[in-house]
C-alpha positions in Angstrom: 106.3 -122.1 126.8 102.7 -121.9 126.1 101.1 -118.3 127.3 98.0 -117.2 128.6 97.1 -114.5 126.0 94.3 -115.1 124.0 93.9 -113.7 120.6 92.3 -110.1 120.7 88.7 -111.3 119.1 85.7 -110.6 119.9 82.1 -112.9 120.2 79.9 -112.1 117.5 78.3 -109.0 116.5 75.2 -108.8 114.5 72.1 -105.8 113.4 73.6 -102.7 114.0 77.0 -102.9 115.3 77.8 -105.4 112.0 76.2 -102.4 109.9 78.8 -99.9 111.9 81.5 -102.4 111.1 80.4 -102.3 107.1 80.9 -98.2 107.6 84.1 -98.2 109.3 86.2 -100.3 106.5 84.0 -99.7 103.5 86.9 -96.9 102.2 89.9 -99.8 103.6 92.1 -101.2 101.0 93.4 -104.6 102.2 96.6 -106.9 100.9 95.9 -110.6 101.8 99.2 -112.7 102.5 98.5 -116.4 103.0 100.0 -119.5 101.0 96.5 -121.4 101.4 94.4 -120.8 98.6 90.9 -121.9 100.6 92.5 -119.2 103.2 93.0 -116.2 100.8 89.3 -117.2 98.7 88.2 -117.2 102.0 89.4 -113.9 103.3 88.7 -112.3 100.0 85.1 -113.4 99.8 84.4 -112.0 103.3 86.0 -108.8 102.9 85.6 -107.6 99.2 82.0 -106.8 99.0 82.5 -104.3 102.2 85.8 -102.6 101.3 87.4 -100.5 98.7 89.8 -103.1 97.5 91.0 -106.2 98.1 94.2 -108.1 97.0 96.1 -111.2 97.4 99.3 -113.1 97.3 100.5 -116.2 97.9 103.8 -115.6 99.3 106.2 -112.7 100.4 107.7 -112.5 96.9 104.3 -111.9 95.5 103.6 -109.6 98.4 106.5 -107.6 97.7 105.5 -107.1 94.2 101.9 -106.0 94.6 103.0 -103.3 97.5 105.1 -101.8 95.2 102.9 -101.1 92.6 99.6 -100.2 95.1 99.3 -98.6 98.0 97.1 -100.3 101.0 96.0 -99.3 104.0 96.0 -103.0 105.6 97.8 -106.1 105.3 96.5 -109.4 106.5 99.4 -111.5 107.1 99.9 -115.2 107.9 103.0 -116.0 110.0 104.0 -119.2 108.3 104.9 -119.5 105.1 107.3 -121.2 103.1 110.4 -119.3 102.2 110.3 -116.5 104.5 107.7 -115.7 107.7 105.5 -113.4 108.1 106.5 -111.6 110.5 110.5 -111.7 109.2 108.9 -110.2 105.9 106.6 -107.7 107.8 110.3 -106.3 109.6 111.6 -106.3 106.2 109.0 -104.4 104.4 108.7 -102.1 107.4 112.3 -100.9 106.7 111.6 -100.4 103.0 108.5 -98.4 103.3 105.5 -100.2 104.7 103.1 -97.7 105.4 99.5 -100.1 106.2 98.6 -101.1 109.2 98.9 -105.1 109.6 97.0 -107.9 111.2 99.0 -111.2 112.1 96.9 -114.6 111.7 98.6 -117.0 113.1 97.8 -120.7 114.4 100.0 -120.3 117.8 99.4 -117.6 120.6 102.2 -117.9 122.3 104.5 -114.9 124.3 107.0 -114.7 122.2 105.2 -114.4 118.7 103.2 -111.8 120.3 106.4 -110.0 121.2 108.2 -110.6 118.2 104.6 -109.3 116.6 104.8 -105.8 118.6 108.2 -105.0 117.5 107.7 -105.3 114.1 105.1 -103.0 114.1 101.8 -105.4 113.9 98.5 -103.7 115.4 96.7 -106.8 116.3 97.0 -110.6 115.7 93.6 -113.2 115.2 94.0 -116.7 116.1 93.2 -119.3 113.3 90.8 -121.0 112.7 88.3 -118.3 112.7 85.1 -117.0 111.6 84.0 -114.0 109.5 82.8 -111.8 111.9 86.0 -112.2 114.5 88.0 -111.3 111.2 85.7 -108.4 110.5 86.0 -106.9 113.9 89.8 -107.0 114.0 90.0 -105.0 110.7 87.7 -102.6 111.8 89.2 -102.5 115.5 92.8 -102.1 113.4 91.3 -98.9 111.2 89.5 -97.3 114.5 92.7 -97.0 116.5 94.5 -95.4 113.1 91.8 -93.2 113.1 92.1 -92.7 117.0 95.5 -92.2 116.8 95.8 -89.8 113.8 93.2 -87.6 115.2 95.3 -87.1 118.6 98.4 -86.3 116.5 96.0 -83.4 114.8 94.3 -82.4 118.2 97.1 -80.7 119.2 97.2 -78.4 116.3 93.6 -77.3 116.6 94.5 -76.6 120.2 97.2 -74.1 119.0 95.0 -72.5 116.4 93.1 -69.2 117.1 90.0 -69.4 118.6 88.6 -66.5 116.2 90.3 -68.3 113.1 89.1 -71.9 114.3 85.8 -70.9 115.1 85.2 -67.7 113.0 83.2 -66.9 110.0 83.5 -64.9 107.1 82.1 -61.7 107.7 81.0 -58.7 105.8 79.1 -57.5 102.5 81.2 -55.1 101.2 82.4 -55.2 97.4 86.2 -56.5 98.6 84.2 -59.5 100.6 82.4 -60.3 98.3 84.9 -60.7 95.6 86.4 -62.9 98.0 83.7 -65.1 98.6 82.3 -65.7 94.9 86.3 -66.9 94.0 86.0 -69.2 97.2 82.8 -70.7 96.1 84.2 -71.0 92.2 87.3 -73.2 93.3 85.7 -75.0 96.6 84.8 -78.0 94.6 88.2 -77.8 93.1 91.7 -79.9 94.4 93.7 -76.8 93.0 96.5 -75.0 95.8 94.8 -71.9 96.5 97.1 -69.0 98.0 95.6 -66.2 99.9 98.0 -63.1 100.1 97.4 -60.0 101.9 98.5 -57.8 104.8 98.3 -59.4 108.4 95.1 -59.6 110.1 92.9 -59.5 107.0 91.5 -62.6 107.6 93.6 -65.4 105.2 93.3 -68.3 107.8 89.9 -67.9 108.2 89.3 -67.5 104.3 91.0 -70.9 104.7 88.7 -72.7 106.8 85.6 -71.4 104.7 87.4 -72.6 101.6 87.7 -76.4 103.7 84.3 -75.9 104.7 82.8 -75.7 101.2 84.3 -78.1 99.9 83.9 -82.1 99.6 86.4 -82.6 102.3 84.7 -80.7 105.1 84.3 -83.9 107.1 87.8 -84.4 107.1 90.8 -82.5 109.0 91.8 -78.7 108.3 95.4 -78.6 109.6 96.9 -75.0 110.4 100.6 -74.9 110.3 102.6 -71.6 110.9 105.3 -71.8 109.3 107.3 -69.0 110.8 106.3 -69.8 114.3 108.5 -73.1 114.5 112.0 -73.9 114.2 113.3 -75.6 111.0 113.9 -78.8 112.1 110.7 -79.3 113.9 108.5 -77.6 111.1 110.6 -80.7 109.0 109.6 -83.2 111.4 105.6 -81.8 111.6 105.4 -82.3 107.8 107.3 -85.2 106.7 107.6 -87.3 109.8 110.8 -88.3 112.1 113.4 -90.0 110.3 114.9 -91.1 113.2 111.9 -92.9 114.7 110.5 -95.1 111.7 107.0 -95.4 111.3 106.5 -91.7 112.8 104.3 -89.8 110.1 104.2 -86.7 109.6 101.1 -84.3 109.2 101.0 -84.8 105.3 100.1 -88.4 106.1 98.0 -87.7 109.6 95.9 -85.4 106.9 94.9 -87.5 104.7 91.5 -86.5 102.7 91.7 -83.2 104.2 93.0 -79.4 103.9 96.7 -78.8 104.9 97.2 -74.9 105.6 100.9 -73.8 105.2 100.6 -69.7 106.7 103.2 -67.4 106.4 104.8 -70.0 103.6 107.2 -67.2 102.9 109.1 -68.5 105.8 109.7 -71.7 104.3 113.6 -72.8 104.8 114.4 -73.8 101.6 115.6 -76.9 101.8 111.6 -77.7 102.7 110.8 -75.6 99.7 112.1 -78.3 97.4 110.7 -81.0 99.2 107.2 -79.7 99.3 107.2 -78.8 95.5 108.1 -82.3 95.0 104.8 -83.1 96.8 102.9 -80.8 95.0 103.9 -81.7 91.2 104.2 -85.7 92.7 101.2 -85.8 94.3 103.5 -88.3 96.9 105.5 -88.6 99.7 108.3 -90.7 100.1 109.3 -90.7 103.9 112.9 -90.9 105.2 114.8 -93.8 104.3 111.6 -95.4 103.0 112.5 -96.9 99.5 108.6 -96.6 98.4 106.5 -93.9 97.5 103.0 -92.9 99.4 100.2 -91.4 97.8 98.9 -88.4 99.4 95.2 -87.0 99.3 95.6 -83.7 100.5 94.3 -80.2 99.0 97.0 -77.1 99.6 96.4 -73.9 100.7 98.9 -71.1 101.5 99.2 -67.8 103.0 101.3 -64.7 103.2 101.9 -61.2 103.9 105.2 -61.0 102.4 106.3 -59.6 98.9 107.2 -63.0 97.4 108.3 -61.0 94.4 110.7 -59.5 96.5 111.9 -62.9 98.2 112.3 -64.6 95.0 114.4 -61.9 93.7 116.8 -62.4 96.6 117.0 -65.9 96.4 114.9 -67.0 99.6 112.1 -68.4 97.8 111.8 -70.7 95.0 110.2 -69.7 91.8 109.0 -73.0 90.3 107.4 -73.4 93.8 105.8 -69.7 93.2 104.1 -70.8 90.4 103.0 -74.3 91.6 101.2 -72.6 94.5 99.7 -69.6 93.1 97.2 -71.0 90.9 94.3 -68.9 92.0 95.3 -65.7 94.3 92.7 -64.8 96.5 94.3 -61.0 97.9 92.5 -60.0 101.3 91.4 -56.5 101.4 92.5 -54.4 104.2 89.6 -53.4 106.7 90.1 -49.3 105.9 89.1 -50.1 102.0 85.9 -52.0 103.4 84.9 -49.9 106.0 81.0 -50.7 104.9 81.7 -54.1 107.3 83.2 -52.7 110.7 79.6 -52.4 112.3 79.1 -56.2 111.8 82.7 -56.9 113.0 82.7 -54.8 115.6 79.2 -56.2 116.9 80.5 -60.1 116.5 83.8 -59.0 118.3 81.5 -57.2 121.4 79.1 -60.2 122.0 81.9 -62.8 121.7 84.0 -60.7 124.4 81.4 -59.7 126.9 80.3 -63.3 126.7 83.9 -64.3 127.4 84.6 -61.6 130.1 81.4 -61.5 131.7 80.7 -57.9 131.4 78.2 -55.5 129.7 78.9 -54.5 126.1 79.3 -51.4 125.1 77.2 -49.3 123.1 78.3 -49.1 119.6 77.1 -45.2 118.8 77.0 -44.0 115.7 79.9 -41.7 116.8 82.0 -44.6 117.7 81.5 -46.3 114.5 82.6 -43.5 112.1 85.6 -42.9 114.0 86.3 -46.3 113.2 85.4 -46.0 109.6 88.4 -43.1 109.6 90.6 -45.3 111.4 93.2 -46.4 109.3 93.7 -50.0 111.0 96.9 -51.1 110.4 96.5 -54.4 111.6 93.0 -54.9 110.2 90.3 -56.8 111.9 92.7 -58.4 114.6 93.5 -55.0 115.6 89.9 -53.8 115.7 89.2 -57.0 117.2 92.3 -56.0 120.2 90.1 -52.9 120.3 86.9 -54.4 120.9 88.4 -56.9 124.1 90.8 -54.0 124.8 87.7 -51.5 125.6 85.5 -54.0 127.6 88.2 -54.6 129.7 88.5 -50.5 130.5 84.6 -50.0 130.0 85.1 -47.5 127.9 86.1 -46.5 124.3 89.4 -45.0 124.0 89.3 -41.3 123.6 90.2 -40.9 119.8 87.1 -43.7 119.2 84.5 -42.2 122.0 85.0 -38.7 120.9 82.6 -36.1 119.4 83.2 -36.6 115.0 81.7 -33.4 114.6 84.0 -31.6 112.9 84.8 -27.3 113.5 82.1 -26.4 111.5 79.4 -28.3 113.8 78.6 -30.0 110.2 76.9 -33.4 110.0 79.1 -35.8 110.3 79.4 -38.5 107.2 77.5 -41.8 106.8 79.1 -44.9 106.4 78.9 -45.2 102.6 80.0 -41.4 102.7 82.7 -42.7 103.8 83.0 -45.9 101.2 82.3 -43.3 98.8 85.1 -40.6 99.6 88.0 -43.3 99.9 86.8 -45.2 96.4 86.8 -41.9 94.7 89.7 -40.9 96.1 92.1 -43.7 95.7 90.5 -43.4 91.6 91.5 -40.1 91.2 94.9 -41.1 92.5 95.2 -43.5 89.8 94.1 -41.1 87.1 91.1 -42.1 86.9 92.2 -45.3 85.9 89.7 -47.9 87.2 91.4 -50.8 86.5 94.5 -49.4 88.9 92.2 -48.6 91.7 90.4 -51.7 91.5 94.0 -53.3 92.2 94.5 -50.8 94.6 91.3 -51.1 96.1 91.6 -55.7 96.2 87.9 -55.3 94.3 87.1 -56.6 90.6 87.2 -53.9 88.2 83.2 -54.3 87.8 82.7 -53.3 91.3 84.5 -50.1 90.8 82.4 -49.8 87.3 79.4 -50.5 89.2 80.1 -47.7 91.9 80.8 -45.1 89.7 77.9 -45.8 87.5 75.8 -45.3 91.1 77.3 -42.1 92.0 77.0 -40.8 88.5 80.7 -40.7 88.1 
């Protein structure tokens, strides 16, 4: 029975939509599968001066081959061919480890190839004969929906990520900060796993994001996965796909190009553990029940407030994993050993929340500011930034924060770098004097700490 689809082409395109089309598939590595050698010249000639690659074969046997040895992010497959079919072959390859996209050509639209098509897993299907530019358009329609459809797979991760880490900025210009941000511009440029280790609320996620940002993958997707806020076998299911629905990837393949962000990776199960270092020193995935291997383009960054020392010592994190991941350390410094930045957090959290609440600020006074510097801030700038939404809510400061820092004496109170200065000195005399210690200590580079003593004559 003959059926009234048509072939999903389009009429021609020319100008600028052709010069669109050129963009789309320029980075597109195809395989060509067609036992007609004026049909594969043909198909190569059109499409290798506008993508990355392309290959051919003559038959399913030859297809087979060159799939195992490349990877491809498209196949254009005719349906009859001697030996086996193309589609057959497509079911085949599909349960081996297929992981392109595919476009049937075929000579007869009729219901049930278009069925049989679906199933199998093929994304369109172009009626022979055709012409360059109906070809053209079904490849880049093919790559648009892949790109459609891993970016709605993403979405819902951004969703779940915290506005202030999504959106936020690194702020601040004290000595800790700084540190921070020269070692984030050294290693930017840089595919090396970066792990950023510190205690919770410093900051590491959106250390993170400025790391993506500065690098040459900006324009491609950050991906923020918790790893203690999901269950095992879902976290499994995030990363390396379903194996109980084929074709389902997983993030590590949704993110390709990008920055994959693995917080709190202390809470690994480690049974992951060992899969992921087998990503990390291959470079690879190979998906459940997939016979092949799939390359992976993906830079790693981690985070954690745990003592990992302490976790490998009682077995609940791998050490050969350790040491694959913490090739550059980046430790956060707690807010109360950079206390030079609160005024700039503190005014960044009070526009941002009166926007968002639709009240007045409050009036950051001098009095309320080095009350904060004394704070000690346990949870660091999310709990100042609590503090901040906390006390616009009320109107009002709480008392400990609004009170008179005048002390007994009705002496002066200190300035902010009094302050900086007091705790610095402080923590060095601690350490014996010791800079090296303190700098430790401290999460700033021992020529900070040389730097400040050298100012205050020390």
């Amino acid at each position: 029975m003959t059926s009234n689809l048509q072939p999903t082409v389009q009429p021609p395109t020319e100008g600028a939509a052709q010069s669109h089309i050129d963009r789309a598939i320029r980075h597109v590595s195809i395989l060509v599968v067609d036992d007609e050698p004026g049909m594969r010249n043909y198909l190569t000639r059109t499409l290798e001066p506008r993508c990355k690659k392309v290959m051919a074969a003559a038959s399913a046997e030859e297809a087979s081959a060159l799939l195992d040895a490349h990877h491809f992010d498209l196949v254009l497959l005719d349906n009859v061919m001697p030996g086996q079919s193309g589609l057959d072959w497509l079911a085949e390859q599909r349960r081996v480890g297929l992981f392109a996209e595919a476009i049937l050509m075929t000579a007869y639209a009729d219901l049930e190839t278009a069925i049989h098509a679906m199933r199998v897993g093929a994304s369109d299907f172009v009626l022979k004969p055709f012409r360059s530019n109906q070809i053209l358009n079904a490849v880049n329609r093919c790559m648009v929906q892949k790109y459609l459809r891993r970016e709605n797979f993403l979405l819902k991760y951004e969703l779940q990520a915290d506005s202030l880490a999504a959106r936020g900025r690194l702020i601040g210009t004290s000595p800790g900060i700084e540190s921070v941000r020269k070692t984030l511009e050294r290693v930017a440029p840089m595919p090396t796993p970066v792990l950023f280790t510190g205690e919770s609320g410093t900051g590491k996620e959106i250390c993170a994001r400025t790391l993506h940002a500065m690098s040459d993958r900006a324009n491609a997707p950050f991906v923020p996965i918790n790893c203690a806020s999901i269950s095992p076998d879902r976290l499994s299911q995030d990363l390396f796909g379903d194996p109980n629905q084929p074709g389902s990837d997983g993030l590590l393949v949704h993110a390709s190009g990008g920055t994959i962000f693995l917080d709190e990776v202390a809470e690994l199960p480690l049974p992951m553990q060992g899969e992921l270092l087998r990503v990390l020193e291959d470079g690879s995935l190979r998906p459940h029940g997939s016979e092949r291997e799939m390359p992976l383009n993906l830079r790693f960054v981690f985070a954690t407030n745990a003592d990992l020392d302490k976790a490998m010592d009682e077995g609940r994190f791998r050490r050969d994993l350790y040491h694959r991941i913490n090739v550059v350390n980046i430790q956060m410094p707690p807010l109360r050993e950079r206390v030079g930045d609160i005024p700039e957090l503190a005014e960044l959290f009070m526009g941002k929340f009166s926007r968002q609440l639709g009240v007045e600020p409050l009036v950051l006074t001098d009095h309320v500011l080095l009350n904060m510097a004394r704070y000690d801030w346990q949870g660091n700038v999310r709990e100042l930034k609590n503090l901040i939404e906390r006390s616009l809510i009320l109107g009002e400061f709480p008392p400990e924060f609004a009170g008179n820092t005048e002390d007994s004496d009705n002496e002066p109170v200190e300035s902010l770098h009094a302050v900086e200065r007091r705790h610095i000195l402080s923590v060095l005399e601690a350490c014996g004097g010791n800079r090296a210690e303190a700098a430790r200590r401290l999460g700033v580079s021992r020529k900070t700490i040389d730097r400040k003593c050298s100012m205050w004559n020390v």
